[in-house]
TIDREN-52696 format. One record per atom (N, C-alpha, C, O): residue in one letter; chain; atom name; x, y, z. Coordinates in pm, whole numbers, plus 32768, in hexadecimal, padded with zeros to 4 digits. Layout:
{r->a | c->A | a->CA | c1->X | c2->Y | c3->Z}
...
This chain:
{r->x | c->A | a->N | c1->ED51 | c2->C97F | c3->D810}
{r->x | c->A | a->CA | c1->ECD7 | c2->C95E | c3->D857}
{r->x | c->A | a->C | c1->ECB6 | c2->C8C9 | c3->D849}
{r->x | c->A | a->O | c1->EC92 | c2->C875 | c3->D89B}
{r->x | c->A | a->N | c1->ECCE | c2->C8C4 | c3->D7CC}
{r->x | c->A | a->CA | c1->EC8C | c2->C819 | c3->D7E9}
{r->x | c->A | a->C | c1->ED34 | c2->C7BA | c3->D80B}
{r->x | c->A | a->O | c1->ED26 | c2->C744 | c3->D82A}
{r->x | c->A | a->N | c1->ED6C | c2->C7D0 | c3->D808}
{r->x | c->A | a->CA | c1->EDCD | c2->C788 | c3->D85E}
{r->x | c->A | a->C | c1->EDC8 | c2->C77B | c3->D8FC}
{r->x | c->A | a->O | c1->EDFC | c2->C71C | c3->D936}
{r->x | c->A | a->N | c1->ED82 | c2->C7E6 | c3->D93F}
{r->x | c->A | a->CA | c1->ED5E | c2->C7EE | c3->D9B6}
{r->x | c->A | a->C | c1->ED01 | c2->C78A | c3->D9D7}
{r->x | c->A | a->O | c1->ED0A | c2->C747 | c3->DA3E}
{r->x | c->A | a->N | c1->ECA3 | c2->C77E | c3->D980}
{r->x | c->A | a->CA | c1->EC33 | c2->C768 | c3->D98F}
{r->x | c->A | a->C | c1->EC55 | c2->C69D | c3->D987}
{r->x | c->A | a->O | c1->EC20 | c2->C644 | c3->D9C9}
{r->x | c->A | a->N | c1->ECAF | c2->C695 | c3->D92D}
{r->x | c->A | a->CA | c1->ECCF | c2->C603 | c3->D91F}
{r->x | c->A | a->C | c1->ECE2 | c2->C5D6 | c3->D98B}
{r->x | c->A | a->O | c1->ECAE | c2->C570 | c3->D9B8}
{r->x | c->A | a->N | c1->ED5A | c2->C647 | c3->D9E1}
{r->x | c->A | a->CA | c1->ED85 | c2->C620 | c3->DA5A}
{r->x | c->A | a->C | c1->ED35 | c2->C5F3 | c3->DAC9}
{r->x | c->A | a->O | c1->ED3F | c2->C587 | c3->DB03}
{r->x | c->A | a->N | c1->ECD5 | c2->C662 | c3->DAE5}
{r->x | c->A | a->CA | c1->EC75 | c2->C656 | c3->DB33}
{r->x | c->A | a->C | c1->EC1C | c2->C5C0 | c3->DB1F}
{r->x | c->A | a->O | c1->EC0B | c2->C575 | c3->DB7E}
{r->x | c->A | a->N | c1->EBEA | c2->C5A4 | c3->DAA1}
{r->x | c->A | a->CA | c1->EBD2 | c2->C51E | c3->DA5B}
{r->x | c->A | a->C | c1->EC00 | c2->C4B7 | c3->DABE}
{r->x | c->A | a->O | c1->EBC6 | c2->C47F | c3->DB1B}
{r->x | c->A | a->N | c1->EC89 | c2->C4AD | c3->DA87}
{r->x | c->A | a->CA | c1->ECD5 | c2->C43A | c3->DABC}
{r->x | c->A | a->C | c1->ED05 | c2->C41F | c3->DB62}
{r->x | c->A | a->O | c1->ECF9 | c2->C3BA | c3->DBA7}
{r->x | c->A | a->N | c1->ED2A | c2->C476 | c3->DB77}
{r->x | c->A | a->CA | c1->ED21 | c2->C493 | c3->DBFF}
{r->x | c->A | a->C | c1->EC7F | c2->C472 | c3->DC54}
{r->x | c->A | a->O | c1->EC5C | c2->C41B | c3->DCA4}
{r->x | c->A | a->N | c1->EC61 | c2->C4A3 | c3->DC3A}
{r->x | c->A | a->CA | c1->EBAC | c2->C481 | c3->DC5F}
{r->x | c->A | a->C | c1->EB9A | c2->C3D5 | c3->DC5A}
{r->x | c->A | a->O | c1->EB7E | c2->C394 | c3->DCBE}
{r->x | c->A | a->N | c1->EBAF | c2->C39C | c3->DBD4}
{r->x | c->A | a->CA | c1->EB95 | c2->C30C | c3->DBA3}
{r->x | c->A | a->C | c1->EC2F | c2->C2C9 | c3->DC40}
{r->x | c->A | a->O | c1->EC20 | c2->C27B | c3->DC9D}
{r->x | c->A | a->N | c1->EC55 | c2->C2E1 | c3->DC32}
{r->x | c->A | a->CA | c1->ED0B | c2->C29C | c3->DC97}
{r->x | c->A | a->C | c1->ECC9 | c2->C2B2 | c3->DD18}
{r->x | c->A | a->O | c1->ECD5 | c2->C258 | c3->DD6B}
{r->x | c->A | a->N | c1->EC88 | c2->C315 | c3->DD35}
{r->x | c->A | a->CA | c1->EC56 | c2->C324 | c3->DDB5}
{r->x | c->A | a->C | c1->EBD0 | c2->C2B2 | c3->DDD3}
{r->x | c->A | a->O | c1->EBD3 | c2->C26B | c3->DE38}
{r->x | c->A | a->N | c1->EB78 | c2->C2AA | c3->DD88}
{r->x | c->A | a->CA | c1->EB12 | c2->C24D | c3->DDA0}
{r->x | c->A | a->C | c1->EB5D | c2->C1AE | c3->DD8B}
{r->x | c->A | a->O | c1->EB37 | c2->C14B | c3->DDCB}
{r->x | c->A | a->N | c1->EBBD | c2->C1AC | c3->DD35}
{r->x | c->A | a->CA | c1->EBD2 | c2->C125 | c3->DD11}
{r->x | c->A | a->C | c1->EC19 | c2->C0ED | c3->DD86}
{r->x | c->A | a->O | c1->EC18 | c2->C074 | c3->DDA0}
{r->x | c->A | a->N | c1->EC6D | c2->C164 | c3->DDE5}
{r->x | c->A | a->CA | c1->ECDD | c2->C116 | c3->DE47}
{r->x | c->A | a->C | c1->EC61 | c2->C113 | c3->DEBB}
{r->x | c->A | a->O | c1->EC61 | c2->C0AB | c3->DEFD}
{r->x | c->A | a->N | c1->EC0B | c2->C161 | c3->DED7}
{r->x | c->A | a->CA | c1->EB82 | c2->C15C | c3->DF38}
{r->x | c->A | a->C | c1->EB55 | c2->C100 | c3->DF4F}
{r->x | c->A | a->O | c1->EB2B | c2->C0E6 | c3->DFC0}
{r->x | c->A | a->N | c1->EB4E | c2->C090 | c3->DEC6}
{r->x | c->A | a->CA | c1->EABB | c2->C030 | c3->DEC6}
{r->x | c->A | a->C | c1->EB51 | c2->BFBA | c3->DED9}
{r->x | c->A | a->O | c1->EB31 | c2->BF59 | c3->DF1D}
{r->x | c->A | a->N | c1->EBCB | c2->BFB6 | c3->DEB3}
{r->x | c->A | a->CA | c1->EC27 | c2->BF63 | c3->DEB5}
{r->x | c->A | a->C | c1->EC28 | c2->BF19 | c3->DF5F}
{r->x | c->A | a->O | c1->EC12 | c2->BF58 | c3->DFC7}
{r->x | c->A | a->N | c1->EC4C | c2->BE69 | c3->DF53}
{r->x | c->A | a->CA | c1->EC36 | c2->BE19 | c3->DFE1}
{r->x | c->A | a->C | c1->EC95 | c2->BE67 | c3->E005}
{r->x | c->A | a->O | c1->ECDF | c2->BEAB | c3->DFBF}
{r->x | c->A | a->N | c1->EC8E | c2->BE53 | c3->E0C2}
{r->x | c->A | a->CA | c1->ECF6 | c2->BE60 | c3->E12B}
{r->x | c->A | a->C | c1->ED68 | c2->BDDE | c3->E0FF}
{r->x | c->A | a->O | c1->ED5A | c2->BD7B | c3->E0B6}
{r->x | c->A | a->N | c1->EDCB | c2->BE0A | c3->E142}
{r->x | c->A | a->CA | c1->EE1F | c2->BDAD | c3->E138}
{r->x | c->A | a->C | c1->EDF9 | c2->BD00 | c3->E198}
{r->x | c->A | a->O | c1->EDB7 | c2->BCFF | c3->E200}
{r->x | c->A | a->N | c1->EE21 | c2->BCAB | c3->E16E}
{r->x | c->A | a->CA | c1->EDE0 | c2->BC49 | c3->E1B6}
{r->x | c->A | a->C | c1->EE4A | c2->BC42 | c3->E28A}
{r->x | c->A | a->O | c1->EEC1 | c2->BC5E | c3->E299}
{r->x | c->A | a->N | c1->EDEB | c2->BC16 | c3->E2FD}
{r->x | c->A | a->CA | c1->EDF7 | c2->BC44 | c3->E367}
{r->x | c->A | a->C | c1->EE3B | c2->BBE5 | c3->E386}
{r->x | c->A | a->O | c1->EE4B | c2->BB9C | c3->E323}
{r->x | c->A | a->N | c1->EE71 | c2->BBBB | c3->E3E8}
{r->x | c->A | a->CA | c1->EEB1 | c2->BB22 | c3->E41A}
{r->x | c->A | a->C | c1->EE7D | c2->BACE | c3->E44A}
{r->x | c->A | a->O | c1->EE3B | c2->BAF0 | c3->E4AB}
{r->x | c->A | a->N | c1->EE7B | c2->BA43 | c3->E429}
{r->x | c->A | a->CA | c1->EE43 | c2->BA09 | c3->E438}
{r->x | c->A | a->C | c1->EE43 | c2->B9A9 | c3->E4CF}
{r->x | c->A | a->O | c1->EEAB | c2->B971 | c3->E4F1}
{r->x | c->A | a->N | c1->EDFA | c2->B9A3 | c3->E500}
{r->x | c->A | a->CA | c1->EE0E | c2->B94D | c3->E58E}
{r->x | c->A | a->C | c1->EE38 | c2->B98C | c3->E5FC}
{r->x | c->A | a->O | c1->EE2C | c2->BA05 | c3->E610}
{r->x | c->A | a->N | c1->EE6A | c2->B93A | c3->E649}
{r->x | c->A | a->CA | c1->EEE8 | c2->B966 | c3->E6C2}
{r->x | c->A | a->C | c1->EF5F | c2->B970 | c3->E6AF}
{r->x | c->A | a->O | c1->EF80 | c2->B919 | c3->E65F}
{r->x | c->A | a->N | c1->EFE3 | c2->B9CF | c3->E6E0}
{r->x | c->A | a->CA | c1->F04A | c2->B9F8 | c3->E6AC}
{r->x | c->A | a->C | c1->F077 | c2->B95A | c3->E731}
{r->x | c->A | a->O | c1->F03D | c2->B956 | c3->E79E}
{r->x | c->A | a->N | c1->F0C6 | c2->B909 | c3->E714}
{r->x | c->A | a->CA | c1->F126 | c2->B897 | c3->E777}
{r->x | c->A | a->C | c1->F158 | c2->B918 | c3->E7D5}
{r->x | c->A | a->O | c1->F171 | c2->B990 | c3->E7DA}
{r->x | c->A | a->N | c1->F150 | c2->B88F | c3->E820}
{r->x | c->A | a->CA | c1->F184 | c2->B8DF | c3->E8D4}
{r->x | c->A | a->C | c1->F1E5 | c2->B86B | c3->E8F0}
{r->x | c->A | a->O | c1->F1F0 | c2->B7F8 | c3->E8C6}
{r->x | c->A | a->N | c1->F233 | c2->B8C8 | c3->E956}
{r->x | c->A | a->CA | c1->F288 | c2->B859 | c3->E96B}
{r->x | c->A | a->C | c1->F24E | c2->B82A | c3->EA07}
{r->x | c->A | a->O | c1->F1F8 | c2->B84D | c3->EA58}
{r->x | c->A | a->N | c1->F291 | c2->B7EB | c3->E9FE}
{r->x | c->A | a->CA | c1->F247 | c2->B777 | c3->EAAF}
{r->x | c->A | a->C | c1->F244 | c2->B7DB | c3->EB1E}
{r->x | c->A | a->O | c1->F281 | c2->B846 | c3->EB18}
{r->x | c->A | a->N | c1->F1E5 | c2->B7AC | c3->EBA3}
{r->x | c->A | a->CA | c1->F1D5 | c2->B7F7 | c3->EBDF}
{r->x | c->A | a->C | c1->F26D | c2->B7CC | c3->EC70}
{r->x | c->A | a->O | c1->F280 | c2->B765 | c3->ECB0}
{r->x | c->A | a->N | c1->F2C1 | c2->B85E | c3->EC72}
{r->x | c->A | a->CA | c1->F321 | c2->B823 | c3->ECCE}
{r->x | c->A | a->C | c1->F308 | c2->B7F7 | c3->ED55}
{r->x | c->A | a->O | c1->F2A4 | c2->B81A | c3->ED94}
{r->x | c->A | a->N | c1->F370 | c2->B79F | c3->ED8A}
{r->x | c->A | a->CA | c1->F383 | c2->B74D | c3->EE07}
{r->x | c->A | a->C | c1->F371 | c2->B7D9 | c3->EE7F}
{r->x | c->A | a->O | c1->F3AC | c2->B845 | c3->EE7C}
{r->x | c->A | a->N | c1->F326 | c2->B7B5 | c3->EECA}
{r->x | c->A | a->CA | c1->F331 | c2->B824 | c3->EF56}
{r->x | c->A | a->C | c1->F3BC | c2->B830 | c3->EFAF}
{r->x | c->A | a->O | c1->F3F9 | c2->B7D2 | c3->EFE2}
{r->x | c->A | a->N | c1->F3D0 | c2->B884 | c3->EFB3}
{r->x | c->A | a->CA | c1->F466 | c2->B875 | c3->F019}
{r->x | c->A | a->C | c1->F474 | c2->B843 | c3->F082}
{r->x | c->A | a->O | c1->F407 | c2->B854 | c3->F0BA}
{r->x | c->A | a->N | c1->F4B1 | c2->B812 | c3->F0C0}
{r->x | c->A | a->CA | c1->F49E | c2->B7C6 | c3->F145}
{r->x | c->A | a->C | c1->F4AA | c2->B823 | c3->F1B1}
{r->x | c->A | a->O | c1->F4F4 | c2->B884 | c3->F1A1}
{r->x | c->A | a->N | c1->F458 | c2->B80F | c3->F23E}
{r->x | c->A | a->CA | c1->F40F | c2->B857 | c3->F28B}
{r->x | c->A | a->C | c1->F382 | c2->B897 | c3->F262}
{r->x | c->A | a->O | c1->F340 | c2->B8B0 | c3->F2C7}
{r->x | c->A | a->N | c1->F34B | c2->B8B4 | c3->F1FC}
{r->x | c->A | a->CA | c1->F2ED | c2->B8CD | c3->F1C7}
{r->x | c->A | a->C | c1->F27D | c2->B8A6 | c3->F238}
{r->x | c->A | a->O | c1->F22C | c2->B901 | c3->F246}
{r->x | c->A | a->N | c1->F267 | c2->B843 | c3->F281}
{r->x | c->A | a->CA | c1->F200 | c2->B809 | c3->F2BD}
{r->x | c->A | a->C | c1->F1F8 | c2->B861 | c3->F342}
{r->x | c->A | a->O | c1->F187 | c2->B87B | c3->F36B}
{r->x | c->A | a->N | c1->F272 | c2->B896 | c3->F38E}
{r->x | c->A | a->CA | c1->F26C | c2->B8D7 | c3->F3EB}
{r->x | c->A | a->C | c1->F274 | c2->B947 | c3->F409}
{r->x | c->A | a->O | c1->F27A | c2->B977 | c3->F47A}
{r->x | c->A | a->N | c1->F273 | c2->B998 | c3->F36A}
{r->x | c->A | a->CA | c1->F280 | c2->BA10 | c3->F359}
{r->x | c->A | a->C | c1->F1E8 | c2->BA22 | c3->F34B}
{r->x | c->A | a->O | c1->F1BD | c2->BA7B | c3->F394}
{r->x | c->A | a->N | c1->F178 | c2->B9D8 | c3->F2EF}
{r->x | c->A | a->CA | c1->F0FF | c2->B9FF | c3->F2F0}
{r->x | c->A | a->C | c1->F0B8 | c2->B9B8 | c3->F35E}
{r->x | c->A | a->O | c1->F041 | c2->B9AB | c3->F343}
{r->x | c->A | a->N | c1->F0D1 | c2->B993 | c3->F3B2}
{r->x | c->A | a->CA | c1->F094 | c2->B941 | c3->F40F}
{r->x | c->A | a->C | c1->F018 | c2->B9B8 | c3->F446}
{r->x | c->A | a->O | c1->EFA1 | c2->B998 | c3->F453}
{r->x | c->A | a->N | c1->F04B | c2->BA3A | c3->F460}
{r->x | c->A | a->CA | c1->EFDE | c2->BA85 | c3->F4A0}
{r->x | c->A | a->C | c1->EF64 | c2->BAD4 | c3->F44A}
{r->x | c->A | a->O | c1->EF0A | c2->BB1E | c3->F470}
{r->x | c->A | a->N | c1->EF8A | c2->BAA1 | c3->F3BF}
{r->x | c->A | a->CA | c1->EF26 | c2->BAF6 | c3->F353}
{r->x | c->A | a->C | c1->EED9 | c2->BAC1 | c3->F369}
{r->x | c->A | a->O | c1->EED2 | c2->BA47 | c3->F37B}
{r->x | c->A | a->N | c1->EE58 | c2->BB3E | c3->F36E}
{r->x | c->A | a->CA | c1->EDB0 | c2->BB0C | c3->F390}
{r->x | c->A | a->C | c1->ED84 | c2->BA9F | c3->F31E}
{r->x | c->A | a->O | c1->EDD5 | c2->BA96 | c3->F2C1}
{r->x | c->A | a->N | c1->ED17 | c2->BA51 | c3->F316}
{r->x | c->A | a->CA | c1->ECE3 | c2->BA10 | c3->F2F0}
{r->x | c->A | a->C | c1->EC3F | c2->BA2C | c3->F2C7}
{r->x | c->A | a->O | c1->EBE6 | c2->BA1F | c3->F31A}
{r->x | c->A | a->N | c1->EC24 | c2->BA58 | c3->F224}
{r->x | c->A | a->CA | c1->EBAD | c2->BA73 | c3->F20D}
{r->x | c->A | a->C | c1->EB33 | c2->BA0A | c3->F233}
{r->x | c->A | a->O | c1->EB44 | c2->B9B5 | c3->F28A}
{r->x | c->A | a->N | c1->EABC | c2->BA16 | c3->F1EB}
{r->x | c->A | a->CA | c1->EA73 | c2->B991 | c3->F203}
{r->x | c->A | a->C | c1->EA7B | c2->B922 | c3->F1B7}
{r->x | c->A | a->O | c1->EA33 | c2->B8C4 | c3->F1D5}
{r->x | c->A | a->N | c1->EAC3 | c2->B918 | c3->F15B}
{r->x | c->A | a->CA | c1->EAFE | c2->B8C8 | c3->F109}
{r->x | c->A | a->C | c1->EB84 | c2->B864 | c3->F13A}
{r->x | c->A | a->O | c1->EBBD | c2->B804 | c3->F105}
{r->x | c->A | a->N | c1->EB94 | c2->B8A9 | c3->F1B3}
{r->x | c->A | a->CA | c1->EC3A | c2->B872 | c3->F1E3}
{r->x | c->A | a->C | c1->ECB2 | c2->B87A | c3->F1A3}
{r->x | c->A | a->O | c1->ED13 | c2->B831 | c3->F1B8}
{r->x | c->A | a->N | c1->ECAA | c2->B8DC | c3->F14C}
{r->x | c->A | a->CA | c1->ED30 | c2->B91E | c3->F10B}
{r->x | c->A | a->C | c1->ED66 | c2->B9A1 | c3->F14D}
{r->x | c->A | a->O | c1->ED1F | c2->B9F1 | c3->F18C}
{r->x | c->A | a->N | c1->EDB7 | c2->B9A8 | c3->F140}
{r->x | c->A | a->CA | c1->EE03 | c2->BA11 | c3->F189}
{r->x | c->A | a->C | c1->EE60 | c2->BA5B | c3->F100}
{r->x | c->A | a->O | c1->EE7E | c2->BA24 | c3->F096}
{r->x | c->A | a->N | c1->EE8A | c2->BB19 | c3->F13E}
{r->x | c->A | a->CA | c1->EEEC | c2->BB34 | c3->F0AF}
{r->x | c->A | a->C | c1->EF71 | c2->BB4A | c3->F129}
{r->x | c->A | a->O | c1->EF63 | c2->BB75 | c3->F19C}
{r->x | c->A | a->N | c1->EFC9 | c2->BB2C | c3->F0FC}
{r->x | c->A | a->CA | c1->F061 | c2->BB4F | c3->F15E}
{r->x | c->A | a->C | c1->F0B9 | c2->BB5E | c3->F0E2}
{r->x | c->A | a->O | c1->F0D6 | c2->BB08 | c3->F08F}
{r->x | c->A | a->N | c1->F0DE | c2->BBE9 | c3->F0E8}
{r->x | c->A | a->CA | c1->F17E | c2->BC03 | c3->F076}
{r->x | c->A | a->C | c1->F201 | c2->BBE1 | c3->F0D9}
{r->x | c->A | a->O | c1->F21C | c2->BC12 | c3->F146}
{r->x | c->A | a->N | c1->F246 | c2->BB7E | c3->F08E}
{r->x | c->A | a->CA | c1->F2C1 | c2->BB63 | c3->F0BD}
{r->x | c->A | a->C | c1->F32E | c2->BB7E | c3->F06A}
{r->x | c->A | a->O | c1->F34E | c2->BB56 | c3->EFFA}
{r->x | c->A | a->N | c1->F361 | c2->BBCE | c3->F0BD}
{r->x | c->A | a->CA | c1->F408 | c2->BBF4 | c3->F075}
{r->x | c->A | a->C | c1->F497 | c2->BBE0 | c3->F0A6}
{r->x | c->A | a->O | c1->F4C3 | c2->BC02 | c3->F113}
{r->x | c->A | a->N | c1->F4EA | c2->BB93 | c3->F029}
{r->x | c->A | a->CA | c1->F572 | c2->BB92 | c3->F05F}
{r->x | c->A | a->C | c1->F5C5 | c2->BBCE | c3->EFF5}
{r->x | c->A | a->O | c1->F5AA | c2->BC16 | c3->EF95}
{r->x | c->A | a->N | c1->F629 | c2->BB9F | c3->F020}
{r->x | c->A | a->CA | c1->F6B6 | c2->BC0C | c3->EFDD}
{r->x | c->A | a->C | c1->F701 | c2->BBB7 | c3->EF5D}
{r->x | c->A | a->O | c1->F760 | c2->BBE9 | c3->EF21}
């Protein structure tokens, strides 16, 4: 019985102690990017017909092979 009871003890104490224990520390900043790539050529006449918000941006997905 009282060996149980130790257990329960200690176990109990490991449980509050890892509870109140910090998070691990988070990362810091921005992860580096690499540059933003070159547009493919024709690009200009492929979005030529995408609407234009009121901002004068337009979205056009262009894909090649």
């Amino acid at each position: 019985m009282t060996a149980w009871v130790s257990v329960v003890v200690v176990a109990g104490g490991a449980t509050l102690w890892l509870r109140d224990s910090p998070e691990p520390p988070g990362p810091y900043g921005r992860e580096a990017a690499s540059p933003t790539p070159s547009l493919p050529e024709g690009w200009e006449s492929a979005c030529a017909g995408a609407e234009r918000d009121g901002k004068g941006q337009a979205l056009c997905f262009f894909r090649t092979r």
